[in-house]
C-alpha positions, -999 to +999 in steps of 0.1 A: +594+446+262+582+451+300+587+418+322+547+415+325+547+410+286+575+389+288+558+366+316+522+365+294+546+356+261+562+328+283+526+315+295+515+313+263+542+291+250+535+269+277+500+267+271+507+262+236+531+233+240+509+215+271+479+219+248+496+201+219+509+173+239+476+168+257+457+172+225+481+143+204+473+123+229+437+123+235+422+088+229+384+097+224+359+126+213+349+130+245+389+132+262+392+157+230+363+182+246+374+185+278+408+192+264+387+219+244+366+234+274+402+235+297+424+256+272+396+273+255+363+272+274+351+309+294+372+299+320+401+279+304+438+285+307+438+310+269+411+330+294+430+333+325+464+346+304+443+371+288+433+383+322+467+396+327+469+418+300+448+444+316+483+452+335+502+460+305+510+491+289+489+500+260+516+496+237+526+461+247+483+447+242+483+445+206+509+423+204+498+395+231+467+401+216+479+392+182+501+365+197+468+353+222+448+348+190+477+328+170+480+304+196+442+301+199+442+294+160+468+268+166+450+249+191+418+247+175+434+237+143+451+209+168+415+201+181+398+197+146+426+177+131+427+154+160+382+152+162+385+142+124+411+112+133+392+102+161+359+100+141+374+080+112+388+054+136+354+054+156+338+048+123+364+023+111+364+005+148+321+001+143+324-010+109+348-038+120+327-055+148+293-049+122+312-068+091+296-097+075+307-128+070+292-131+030+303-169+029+281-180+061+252-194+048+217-174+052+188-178+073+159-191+051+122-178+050+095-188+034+083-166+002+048-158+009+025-157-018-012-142-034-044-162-016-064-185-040-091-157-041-069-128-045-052-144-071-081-154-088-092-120-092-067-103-101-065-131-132-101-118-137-098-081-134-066-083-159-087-107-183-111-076-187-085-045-183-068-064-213-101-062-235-108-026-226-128-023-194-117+005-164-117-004-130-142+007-109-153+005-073-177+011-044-188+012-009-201-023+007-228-002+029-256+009+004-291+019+009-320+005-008-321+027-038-288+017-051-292-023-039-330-026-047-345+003-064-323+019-091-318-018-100-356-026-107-366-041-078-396-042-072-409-034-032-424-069-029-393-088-042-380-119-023-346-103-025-356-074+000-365-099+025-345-103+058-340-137+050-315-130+020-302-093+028-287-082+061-300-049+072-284-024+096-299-001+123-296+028+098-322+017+075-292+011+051-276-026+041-251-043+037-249-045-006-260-082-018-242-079-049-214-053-070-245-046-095-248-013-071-218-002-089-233+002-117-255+026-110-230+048-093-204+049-120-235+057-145-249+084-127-214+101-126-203+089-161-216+094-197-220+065-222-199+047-240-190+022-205-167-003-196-162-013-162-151-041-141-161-039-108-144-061-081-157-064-045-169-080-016-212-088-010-234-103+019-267-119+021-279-145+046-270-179+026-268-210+042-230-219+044-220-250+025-197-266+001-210-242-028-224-210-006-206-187+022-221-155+037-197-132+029-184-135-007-164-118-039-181-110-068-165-093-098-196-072-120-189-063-155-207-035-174-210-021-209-229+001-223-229+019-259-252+020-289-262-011-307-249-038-280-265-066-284-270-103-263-243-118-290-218-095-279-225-101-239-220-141-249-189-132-272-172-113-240-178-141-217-168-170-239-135-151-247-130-144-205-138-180-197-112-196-224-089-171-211-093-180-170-100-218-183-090-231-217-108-250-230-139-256-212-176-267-214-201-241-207-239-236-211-263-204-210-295-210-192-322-181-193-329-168-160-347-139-145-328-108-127-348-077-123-319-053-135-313-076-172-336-084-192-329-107-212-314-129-186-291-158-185-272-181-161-238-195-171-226-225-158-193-244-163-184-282-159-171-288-128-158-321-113-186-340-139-213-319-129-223-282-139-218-255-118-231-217-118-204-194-121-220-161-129-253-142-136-255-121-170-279-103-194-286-070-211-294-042-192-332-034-186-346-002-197-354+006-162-323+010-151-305+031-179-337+055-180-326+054-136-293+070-143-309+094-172-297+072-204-315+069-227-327+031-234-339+042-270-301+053-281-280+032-254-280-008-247-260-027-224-252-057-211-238-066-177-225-100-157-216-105-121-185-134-115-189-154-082-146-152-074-150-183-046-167-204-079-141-194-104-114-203-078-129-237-067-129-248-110-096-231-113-083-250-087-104-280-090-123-277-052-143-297-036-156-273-008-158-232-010-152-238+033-116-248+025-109-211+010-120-197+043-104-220+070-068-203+070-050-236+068-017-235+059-017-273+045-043-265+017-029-228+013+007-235+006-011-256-025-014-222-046 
């Protein structure tokens, strides 16, 4: 062994020691890499022994070499052992100060809960769903065939005028009622029908303790062969003892253009009748509209007013109340 070997074996047993002691101790990950980058970085210590060894003979190289890369294995062995304490106390230090007391009492917060007229329909579209009928739904900006014309109307009706429908720049409207659902699902679906369709309508009503603007109707539609009026006032008495119980309600005859027969249904309501929904049979008109046809198919159909069912659900005295976001009446439900 030449004395240059000997001098590079003795370095690197001091590196090794120095390292070590440095290394145990390091009190954080960041102490820990600069400990890293100053015996092993490009130019740490390990780099500037191994520049000596271009002065020994080529006999003596392999071994530093070997010994160079033993002492490198050692150290980051050290480093890794010592990163893996320091990590599980950082870890065991954070979850310390972030404990929870479990015996403090808790901060309390109110539950929210449904709106009066969401609730109300979903009690509605479940009624239905449980008897058979699908979902269905559609867009609250129709034109006038879908509104009007597909549904019988005729061009002179008083339901075309400006005073009850609210008409955009387009040409196209804002729908007065979900009956424009029925058309759609029709045209796109063969017979035998089921539907409940829940959603909001316009028209320019007055605003008072029984009418709003904007409002939430739920329309129901069936169509198959051999339906008959009985079975439109069968499916209604069953829904109303379901929402209700057991409640008074009459059928009055009415006119719509898209039923024919038509009927009005009204339910007691704070010792007076109120009209909850409009119903009858399908007219011929319409089913021959969506290509049925009115010799082999019948149907009937009935559209809900939700604010009405909500004020005799919840015994109301004003649809306004349901609108005017108070909290006092809303934390009622």
């Amino acid at each position: 062994m030449t004395t240059q070997s000997g001098d590079l074996e003795n370095q690197l047993a001091v590196l090794r020691q120095d390292a070590q002691q440095a290394i145990a101790t390091a009190e954080t990950l960041e102490q820990l890499e600069q400990l890293r980058i100053k015996y092993l970085g490009k130019k740490g210590s390990l780099s500037q022994v191994l520049g000596g060894m271009g002065k020994l003979d080529a006999t003596e190289r392999p071994r530093i070499g070997a010994l160079a890369n033993q002492v490198k294995d050692w150290l980051q062995a050290d480093l890794e052992q010592k990163r893996t304490a320091l990590q599980a106390a950082q870890i065991e230090a954070q979850l310390s100060a972030e404990s929870l007391d479990v015996t403090m009492p808790g901060v309390y917060r109110a539950q929210g809960h449904a709106h009066p007229l969401t609730s109300t329909a979903e009690r509605v579209i479940d009624i239905f769903v449980g008897l058979g009928y699908t979902i269905a739904q559609g867009p609250e900006m129709e034109t006038d065939y879908y509104n009007f014309e597909a549904l019988n109307f005729l061009k002179d009706h008083p339901a075309r005028d400006m005073q009850d429908t609210l008409y955009l720049p387009d040409g196209n409207l804002l729908r007065t009622h979900t009956s424009t659902v029925q058309v759609r699902y029709m045209e796109a679906n063969d017979p035998p029908i089921r539907i409940v369709a829940p959603g909001r309508c316009y028209r320019r009503d007055t605003v008072d303790a029984t009418h709003t603007a904007v409002f939430h109707q739920v329309e129901i539609l069936a169509v198959d062969e051999g339906l008959t009026f009985t079975d439109l006032k069968g499916t209604i008495k069953v829904f109303l003892e379901a929402l209700f119980g057991d409640v008074a309600v009459r059928f009055r005859p009415s006119f719509f253009p898209f039923t024919e027969p038509s009927a009005e249904v009204d339910v007691q309501w704070r010792g007076r009748w109120l009209e909850i929904m409009g119903c009858g049979m399908v007219d011929p008109n319409v089913l021959k509209a969506v290509g049925y046809d009115p010799e082999v198919y019948t149907g009937f159909a009935a559209g809900l007013g939700i604010e009405r069912l909500a004020m005799v659900l919840h015994q109301l005295d004003d649809i306004r109340r349901i609108y005017a976001s108070d909290l006092r009446f809303l934390r009622q439900f």
